[in-house]
C-alpha positions as CSV (number, residue, x, y, z in Angstrom):
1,X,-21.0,-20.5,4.0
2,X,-18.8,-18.1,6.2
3,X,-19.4,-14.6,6.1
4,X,-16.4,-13.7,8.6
5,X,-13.9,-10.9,6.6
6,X,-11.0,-12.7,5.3
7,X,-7.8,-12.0,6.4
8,X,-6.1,-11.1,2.8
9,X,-7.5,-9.3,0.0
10,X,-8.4,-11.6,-2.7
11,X,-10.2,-9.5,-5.1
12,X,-8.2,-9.9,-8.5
13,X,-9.0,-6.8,-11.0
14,X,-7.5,-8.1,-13.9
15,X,-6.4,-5.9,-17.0
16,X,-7.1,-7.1,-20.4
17,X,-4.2,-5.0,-22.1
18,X,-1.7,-7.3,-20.0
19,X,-3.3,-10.4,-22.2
20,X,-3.3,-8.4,-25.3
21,X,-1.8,-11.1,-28.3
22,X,-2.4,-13.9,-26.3
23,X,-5.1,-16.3,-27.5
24,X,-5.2,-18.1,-23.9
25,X,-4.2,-16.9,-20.9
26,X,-1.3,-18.5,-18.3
27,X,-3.5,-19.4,-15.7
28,X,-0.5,-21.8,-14.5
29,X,1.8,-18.9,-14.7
30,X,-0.5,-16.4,-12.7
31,X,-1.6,-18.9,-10.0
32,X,2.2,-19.7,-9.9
33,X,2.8,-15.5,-9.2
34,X,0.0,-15.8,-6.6
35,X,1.4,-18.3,-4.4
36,X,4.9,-17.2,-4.5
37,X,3.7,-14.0,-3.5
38,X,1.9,-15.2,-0.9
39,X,4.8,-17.5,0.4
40,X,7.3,-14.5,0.3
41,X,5.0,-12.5,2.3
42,X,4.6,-14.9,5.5
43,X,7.9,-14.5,6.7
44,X,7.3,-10.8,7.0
45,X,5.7,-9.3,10.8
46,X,4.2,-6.1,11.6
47,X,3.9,-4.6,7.7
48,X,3.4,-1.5,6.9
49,X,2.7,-0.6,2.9
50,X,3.4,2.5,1.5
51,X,1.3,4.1,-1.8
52,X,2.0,7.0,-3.4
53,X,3.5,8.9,-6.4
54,X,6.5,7.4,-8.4
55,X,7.0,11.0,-9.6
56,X,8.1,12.9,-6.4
57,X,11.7,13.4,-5.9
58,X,13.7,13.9,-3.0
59,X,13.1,17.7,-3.6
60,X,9.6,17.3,-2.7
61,X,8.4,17.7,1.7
62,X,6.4,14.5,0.9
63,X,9.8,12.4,-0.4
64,X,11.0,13.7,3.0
65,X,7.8,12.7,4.8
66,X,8.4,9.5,4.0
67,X,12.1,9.0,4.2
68,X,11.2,10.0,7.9
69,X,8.1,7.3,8.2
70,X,9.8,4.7,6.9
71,X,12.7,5.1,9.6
72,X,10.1,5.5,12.4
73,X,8.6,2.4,11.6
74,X,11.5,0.7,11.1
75,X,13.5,1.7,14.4
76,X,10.5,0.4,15.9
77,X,10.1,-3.1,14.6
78,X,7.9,-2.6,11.6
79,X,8.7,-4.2,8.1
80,X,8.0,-1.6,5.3
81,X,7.0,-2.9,2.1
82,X,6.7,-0.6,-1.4
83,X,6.3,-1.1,-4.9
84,X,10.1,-1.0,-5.0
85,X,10.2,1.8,-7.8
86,X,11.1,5.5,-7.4
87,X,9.7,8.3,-5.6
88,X,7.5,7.7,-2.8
89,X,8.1,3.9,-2.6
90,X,12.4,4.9,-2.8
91,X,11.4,7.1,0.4
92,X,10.2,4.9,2.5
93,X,12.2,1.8,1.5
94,X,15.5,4.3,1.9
95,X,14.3,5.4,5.2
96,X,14.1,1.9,6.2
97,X,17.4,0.8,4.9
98,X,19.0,3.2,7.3
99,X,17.7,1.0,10.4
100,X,18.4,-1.9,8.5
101,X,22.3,-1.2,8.0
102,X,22.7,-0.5,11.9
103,X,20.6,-3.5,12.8
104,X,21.2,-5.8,10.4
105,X,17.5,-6.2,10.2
106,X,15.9,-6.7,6.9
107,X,13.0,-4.4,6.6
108,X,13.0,-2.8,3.5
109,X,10.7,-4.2,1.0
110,X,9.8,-4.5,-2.5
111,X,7.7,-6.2,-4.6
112,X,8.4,-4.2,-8.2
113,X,6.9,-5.0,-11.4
114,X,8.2,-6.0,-14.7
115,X,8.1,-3.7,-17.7
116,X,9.2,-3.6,-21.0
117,X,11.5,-0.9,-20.4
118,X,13.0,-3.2,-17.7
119,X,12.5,-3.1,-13.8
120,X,11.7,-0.3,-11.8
121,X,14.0,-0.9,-8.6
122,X,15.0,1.6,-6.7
123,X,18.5,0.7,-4.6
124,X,17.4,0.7,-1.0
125,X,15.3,-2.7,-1.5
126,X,16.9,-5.4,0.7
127,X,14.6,-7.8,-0.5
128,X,12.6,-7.8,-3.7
129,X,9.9,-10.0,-5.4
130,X,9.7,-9.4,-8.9
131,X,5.9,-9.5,-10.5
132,X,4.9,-9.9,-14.3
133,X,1.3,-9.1,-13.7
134,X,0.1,-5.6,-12.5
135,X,-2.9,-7.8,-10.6
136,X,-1.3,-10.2,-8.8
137,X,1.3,-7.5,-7.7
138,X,-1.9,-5.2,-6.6
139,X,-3.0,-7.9,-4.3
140,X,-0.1,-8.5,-2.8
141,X,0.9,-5.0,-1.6
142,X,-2.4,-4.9,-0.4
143,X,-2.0,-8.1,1.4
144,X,-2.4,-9.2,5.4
145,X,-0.5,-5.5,6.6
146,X,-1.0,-3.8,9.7
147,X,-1.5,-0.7,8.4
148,X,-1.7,1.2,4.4
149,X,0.1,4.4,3.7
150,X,-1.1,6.7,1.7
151,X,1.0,9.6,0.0
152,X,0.3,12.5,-2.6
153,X,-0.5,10.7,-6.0
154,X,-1.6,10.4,-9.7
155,X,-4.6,7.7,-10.7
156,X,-2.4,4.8,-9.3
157,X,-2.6,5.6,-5.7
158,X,-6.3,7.0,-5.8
159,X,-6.9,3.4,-7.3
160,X,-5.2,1.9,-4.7
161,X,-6.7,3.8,-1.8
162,X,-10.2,3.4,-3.1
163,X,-10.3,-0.5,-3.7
164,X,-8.8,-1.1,0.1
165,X,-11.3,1.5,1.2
166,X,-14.4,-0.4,-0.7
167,X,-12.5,-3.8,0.6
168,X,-13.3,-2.5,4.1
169,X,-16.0,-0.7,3.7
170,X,-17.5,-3.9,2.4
171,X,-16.1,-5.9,4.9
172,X,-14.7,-8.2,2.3
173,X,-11.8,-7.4,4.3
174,X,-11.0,-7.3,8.2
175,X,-10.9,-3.3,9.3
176,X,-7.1,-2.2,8.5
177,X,-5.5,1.2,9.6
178,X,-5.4,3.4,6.5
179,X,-3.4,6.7,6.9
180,X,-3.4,9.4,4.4
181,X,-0.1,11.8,4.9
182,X,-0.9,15.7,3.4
183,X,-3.5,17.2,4.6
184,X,-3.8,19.8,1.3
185,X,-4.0,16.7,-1.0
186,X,-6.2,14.1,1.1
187,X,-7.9,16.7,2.9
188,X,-9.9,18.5,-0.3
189,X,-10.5,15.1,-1.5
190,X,-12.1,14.0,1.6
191,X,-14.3,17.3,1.9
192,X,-14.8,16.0,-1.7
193,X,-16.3,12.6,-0.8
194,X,-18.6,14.6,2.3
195,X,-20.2,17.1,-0.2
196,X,-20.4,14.9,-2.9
197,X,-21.3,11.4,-1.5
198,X,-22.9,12.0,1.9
199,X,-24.3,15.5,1.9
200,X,-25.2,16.1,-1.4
201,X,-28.6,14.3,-2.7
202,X,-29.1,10.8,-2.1
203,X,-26.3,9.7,0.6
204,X,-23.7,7.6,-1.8
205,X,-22.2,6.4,1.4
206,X,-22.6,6.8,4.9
207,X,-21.5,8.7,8.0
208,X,-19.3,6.3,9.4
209,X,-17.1,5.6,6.2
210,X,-15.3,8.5,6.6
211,X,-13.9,7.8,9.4
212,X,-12.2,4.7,7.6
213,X,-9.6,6.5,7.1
214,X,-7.3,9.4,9.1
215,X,-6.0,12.9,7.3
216,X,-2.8,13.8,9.0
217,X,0.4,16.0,7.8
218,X,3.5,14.7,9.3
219,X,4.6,11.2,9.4
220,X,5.2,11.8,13.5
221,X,1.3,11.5,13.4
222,X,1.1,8.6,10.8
223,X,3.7,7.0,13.1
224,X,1.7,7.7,16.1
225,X,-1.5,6.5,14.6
226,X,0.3,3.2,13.2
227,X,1.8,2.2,16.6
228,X,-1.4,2.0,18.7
229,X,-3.4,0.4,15.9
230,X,-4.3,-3.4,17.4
231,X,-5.7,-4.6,14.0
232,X,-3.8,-7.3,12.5
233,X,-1.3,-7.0,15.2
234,X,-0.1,-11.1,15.2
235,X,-0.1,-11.0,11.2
């Protein structure tokens, strides 16, 4: 049996509530999500994924953080994929959009979800994959990327950061750049993790985990941290 880390997440956290009135589940429907996700993915070099809260606006220095990442990375080569909603995710894919329309480059992404209430888009998407299941989105934003972005958020984005984190920590998945932007939010939670987990008691987790991830505050540093990553570079 190989042991080797695979190259894409493929842990599926499935959510009960999402199957709620349905007797059996669409296993055709779902597998069907899975490899058109997959397939729309390929295509796509030198990705870069964003996280972060839906709820910031463009009043907030973290909207403008990454407006300003998303450009970087795009002037530069880099394909930046979101959840396609608002906040964070309309940051970057807006900052991209404005290389995009002078190179006629596509490299704004987004792979939104489906709701009730309709579809979360935000307008600077260039192109979109739509998702019915909150699962088979999660794996694909966390799919095959260069490097993982991580913004101020709510539960969403600490879920986020923590199953990639555990992915790689676990080595059920290659060793992938993971940047945290905001230093006042990531930092206290980090110092969190060191008392708590390492230093505290019995060790939770070791040394070197922490450094599975970089704290910086500007998205000049994410940028610079994101550019002379090697991993994944050919995906």
């Amino acid at each position: 049996m190989n042991d080797k880390p695979i190259k894409v997440a493929r842990k599926f956290c499935i959510d009960a509530s999402e199957f709620q009135g349905n007797a059996v589940w669409d296993l055709q429907d779902i597998l069907r999500e899975l490899i058109e996700g997959f397939n729309f993915l390929v295509p796509l070099k030198k990705e870069v994924t964003f996280f972060g809260s839906a709820r910031l606006t463009d009043k907030s220095p973290w909207f403008c953080e990454a407006k300003k990442l998303g450009t970087l990375l795009a002037k530069d080569g880099y394909t930046v994929i979101t959840g396609g909603g608002p906040g964070i995710m309309e940051a970057a894919n807006s900052g991209a959009h404005e290389i995009a329309l002078k190179t006629h480059k596509e490299c704004s992404i987004g792979l939104d979800i489906v709701l009730p209430t309709g579809e979360r888009r935000n307008q600077f998407v260039e192109r979109r994959m739509p998702f019915h299941y909150f699962f088979t989105r999660k794996v694909m934003l966390s799919a095959s990327a260069q490097a993982y972005i991580f913004f101020p958020g709510g539960f969403g984005t600490i879920d986020e950061f923590s199953e990639i984190l555990t992915l790689i920590q676990t080595k059920k998945m290659e060793k992938v750049v993971m940047v945290c932007v905001g230093k006042e939010f990531w930092g206290s939670f980090r110092e969190w993790m060191k008392i708590q987990m390492l230093e505290r008691g019995e060790k939770l987790i070791s040394e070197n985990d922490l450094g599975l991830f970089s704290v910086v505050d500007s998205a000049e540093e994410a940028f610079e941290i994101v550019k002379t990553s090697r991993e994944r570079e050919f995906f």
